[in-house]
N, C-alpha and C positions, 0 to 999 in steps of 0.2 A: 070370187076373190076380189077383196078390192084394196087399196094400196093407198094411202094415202103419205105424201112427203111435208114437211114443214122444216124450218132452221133456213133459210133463204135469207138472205135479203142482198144488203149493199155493204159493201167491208174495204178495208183497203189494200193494195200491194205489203204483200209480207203476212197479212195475218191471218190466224187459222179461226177454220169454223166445220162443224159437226152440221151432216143433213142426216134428218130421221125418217124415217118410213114406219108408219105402223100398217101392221095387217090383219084384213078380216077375212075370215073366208077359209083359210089356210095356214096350219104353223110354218113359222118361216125355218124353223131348223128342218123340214121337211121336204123342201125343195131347195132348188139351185136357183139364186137369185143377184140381182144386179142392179149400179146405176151408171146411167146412161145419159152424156150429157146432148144438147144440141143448139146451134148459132143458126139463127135465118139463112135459110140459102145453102146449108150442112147437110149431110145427113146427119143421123143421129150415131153419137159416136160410144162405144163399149167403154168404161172408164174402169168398172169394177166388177168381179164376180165372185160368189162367196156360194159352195155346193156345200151339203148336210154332212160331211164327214170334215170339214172344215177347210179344204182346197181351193186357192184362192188365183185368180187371176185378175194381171192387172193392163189395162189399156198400154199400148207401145210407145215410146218418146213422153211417157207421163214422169218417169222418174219413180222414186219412191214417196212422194208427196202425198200421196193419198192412202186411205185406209180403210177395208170394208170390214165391220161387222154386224154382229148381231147379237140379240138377248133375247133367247127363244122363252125365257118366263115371261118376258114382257110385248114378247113377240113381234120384235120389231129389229129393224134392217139400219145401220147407220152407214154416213161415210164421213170419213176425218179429211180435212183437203188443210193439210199447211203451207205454210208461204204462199199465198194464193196469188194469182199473178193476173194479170189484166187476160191474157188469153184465156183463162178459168170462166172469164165471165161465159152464161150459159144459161138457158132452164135446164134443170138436172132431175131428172126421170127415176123412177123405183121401177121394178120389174123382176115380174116371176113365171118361173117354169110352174109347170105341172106338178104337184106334189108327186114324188118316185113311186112311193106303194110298193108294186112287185116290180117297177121297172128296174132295169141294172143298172147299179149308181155308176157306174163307169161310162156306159154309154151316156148318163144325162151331163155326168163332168168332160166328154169329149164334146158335146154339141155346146156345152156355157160356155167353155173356154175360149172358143171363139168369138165372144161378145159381138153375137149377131143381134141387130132387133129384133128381126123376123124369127127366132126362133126362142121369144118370148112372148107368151100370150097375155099375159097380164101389166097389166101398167096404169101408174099414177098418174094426177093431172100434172104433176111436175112441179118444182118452185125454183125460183128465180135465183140466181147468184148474179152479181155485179161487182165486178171488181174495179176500183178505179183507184 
């Protein structure tokens, strides 16, 4: 599986911007997937999680500012971050579970929900957001 993120850069207080993930390897409506943001010296922090029956979870004190999805035709993962704020700044990570197959999608939605890194195996090289 490999994952790649693009839409990064440097933007200002207040404005919005879309990160995209495309995927190889794997359909994204297929598994439970996420991004993930992190600051030097951080860990990495759960920001979004979007499972295949379309159940969403969202990082805690983020607000409603963010927004995950996806276009399993075009098979790729996005996230919406509006009002973006100097704390926003980040590399911001794509990551995927295991495609379910015959797993039970409720056990893969109880283990994402938690927006653990560790309990994602797959991951982008990341791109950069700066907010100033």
């Amino acid at each position: 599986v490999q994952l790649v993120e693009s839409g990064g850069g440097r933007v200002q207080v207040g404005d919005s911007l879309w990160l995209s993930c495309g995927a190889s390897g794997q359909e994204v409506g297929r598994s439970c997937m996420g991004w993930f943001r992190q600051v030097p010296g951080k860990e990495r922090e759960g920001v979004a999680i979007i499972c295949p029956d379309g159940s969403t979870s969202y990082g805690e004190n983020l607000g409603d500012r963010f927004g995950i999805s996806r276009d399993n035709a075009k098979n790729e993962l996005y996230l919406r971050i509006n009002a973006a704020r100097r704390e926003d700044s980040a590399i911001y990570y794509c990551a995927a579970r295991a495609a379910i197959g015959r797993g039970d999608p409720l056990v893969e939605w109880r283990i994402s929900r938690r927006r653990r890194a560790q309990d994602f195996p797959y991951w982008g090289q990341g791109t950069q957001v700066t907010v100033s």
